[in-house]
N, C-alpha and C positions, 0 to 999 in steps of 0.2 A: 851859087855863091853863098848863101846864103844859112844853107844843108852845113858846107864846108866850116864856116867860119862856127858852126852851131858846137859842129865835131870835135874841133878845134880848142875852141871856149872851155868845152865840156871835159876834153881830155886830160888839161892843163889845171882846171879847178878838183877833178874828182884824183888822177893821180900826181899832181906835181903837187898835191897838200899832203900825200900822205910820205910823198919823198920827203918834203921841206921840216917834215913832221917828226919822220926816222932820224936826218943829220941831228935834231936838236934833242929829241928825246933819247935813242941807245946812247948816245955820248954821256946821260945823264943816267940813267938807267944804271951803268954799270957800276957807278958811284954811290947811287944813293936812291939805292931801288924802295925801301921804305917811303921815304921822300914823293919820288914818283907814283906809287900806288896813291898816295894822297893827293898828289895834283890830276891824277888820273879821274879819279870820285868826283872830286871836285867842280872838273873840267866836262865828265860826263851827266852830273847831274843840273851843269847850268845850261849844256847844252839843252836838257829838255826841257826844265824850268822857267829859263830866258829867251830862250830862241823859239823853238819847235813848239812848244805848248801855248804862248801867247797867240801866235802865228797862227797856229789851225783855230784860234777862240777866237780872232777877229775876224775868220771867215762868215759866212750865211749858215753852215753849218750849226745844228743843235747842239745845245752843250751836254744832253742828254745821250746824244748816241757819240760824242767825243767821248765820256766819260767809259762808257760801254764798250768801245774800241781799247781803252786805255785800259780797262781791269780785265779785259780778252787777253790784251795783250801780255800781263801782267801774268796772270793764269797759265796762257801760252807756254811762256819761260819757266816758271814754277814746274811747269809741268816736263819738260825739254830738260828739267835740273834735274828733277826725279828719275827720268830714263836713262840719264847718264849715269848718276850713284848706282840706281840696280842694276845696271849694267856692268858694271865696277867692282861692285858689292859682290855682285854671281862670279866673275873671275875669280877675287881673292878668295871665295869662301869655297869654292873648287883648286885653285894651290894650294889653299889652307889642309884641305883634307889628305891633299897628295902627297901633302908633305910630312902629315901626321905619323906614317909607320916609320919616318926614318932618324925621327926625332926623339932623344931619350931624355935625358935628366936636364939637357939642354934647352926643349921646347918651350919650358914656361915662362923663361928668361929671353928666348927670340921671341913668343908670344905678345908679352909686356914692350918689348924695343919695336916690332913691328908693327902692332898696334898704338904705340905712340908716335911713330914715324906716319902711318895712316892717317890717325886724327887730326896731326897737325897739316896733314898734306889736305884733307877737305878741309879747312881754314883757307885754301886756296882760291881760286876763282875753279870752276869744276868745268860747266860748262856756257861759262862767261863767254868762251872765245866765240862759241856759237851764236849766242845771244847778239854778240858785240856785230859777228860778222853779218847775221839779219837783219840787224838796225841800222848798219851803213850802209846795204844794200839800198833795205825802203827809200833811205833819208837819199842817199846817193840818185839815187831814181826819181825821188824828186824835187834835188839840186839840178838835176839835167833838164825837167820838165820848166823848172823856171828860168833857168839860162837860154831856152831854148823861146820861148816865153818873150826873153827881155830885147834878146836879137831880131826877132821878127820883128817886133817895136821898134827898134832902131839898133844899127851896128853899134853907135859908140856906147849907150844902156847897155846891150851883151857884155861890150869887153869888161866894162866897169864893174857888171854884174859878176861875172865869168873870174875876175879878179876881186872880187867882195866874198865871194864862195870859198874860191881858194886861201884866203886869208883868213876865214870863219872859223874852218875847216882846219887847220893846224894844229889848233890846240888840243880838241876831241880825240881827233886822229893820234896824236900824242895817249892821251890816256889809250885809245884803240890799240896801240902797239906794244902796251907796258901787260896789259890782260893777255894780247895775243905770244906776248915773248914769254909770260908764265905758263900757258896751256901747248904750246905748241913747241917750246924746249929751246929753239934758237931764229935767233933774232933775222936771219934769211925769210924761214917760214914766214915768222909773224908778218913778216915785210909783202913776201909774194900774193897772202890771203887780204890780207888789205888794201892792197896795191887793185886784186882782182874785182873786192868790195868797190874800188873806187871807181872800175872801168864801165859802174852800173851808171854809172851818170853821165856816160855818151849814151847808151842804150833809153835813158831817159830821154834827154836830149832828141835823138832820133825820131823816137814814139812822140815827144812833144809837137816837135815839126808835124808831121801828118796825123796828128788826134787830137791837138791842145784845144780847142773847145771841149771835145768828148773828156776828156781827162780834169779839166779845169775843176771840176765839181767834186773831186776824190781828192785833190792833193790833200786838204787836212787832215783826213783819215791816213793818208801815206806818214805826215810830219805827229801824227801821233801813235801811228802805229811803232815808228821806229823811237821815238823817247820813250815809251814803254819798256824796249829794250835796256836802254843807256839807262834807265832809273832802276831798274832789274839788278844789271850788272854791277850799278855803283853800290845799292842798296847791301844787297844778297853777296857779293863776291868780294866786293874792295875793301869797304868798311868793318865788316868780321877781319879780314884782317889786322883793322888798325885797333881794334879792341881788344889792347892789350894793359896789363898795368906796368905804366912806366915811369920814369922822374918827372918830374915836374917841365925841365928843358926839353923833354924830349916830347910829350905831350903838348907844351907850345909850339914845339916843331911842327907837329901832325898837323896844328889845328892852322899854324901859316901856309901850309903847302895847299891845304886843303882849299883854304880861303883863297889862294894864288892861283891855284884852276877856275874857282866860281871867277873870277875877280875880269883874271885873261880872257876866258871866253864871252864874260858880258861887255867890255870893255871893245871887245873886236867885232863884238855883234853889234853893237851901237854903232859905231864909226860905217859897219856894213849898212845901218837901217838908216844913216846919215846923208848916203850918196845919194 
């Protein structure tokens, strides 16, 4: 009964947040995707800030080897970003060449349009989506471990719990799907890979049940392995975007939207840390 309600719990916080997350963010997405990429940042960076990173620093856990998981991880992505571009890099500069014998007085002028259509496209998120969808994994994995966690403890703590997740979870998952609908082209995909990210938190859940002792000593390194991610992607992919020179109103726009992710997710983290 106990397994079931675990599953259950788990189902409902890792994927019915990133549902509740798609109705409210592509609605908004398709209006004012500037806008969004700021509450995205935002959203992803108080996730790790506020939630994830206090959380793994009030454990038993050294702040030395936190910190050492966190610049792993940091490195990690860096490194995940680099294989992407030369992997990118190696394609165009093999079309490039393919292209070269059929191009005459024209080429210099496709050269200049294409390579500013390139640059502005790495201003993009690259391989954020990857980034994003390893850190919902981890974090996902070990939203299940403590849902699983709060159930054994007592049913009505699970559901509370299992419903404090899922409400956490909305806002993040919001910016997760604004990175994921840029890298992956249309808002289906971005939906199905995060939808997938989220069914890691029954798999936690599961593993929690028959290993949470053995486990219980790792979750901070799980809640910091994955903000490493979400600080990565906000850092490195969202915010080069927003570094642009713009009017004055539009520049207080940025910095509302921005503030209105930090703002949502500590706000709902609170009212979670309240139950």
């Amino acid at each position: 009964m106990t397994l079931i309600a675990i599953l259950l719990g788990t189902v409902a916080a890792g994927v019915g947040s990133v549902w509740l997350a798609a109705a409210l963010g592509f609605a908004m997405l398709a209006r004012y995707t500037q806008h969004m990429l700021s509450l995205a940042a935002g959203a992803l960076m108080a996730t790790a800030f506020m939630h994830l990173l206090p959380e793994a620093f009030e454990s038993e856990a050294g702040a030395q080897e936190l910190f050492a998981v966190l610049l792993a991880g940091l490195v990690f992505f860096f490194l995940l970003d680099k294989a992407e571009l030369w992997h990118h890099g190696h394609e165009h500069h093999h079309d490039a060449g393919h292209e070269q014998g059929h191009e005459g007085h024209d080429h210099a002028h496709h050269g200049h349009a294409h390579g500013h259509a390139h640059g502005h496209e790495h201003h993009g998120p690259r391989s954020g989506g990857w980034a994003v969808l390893a850190g919902d994994s981890v974090h996902a994995f070990g939203d299940g471990i403590l849902i699983a966690s709060a159930f054994m403890a007592d049913m009505r703590l699970g559901v509370v719990t299992a419903v404090a997740v899922l409400a956490h979870e909305v806002p993040h998952h919001m910016g997760d799907l604004v990175v994921l609908r840029h890298t992956s082209g249309t808002q289906r995909a971005a939906l199905v890979k995060v939808s997938l990210a989220g069914t890691v938190t029954a798999l936690g859940g599961v593993v929690g049940y028959f290993l949470l002792a053995q486990l219980e000593d790792y979750l901070p390194y799980f809640l910091v392995a994955a903000s490493s991610s979400f600080v990565y992607v906000a850092l490195a992919d969202l915010i080069p975007q927003l570094q642009k020179r713009l009017g004055l109103r539009e520049t207080a726009a940025q910095v509302a939207w921005l503030l209105a992710g930090i703002g949502l997710v500590t706000l709902v983290s609170g009212l979670a840390h309240a139950r």
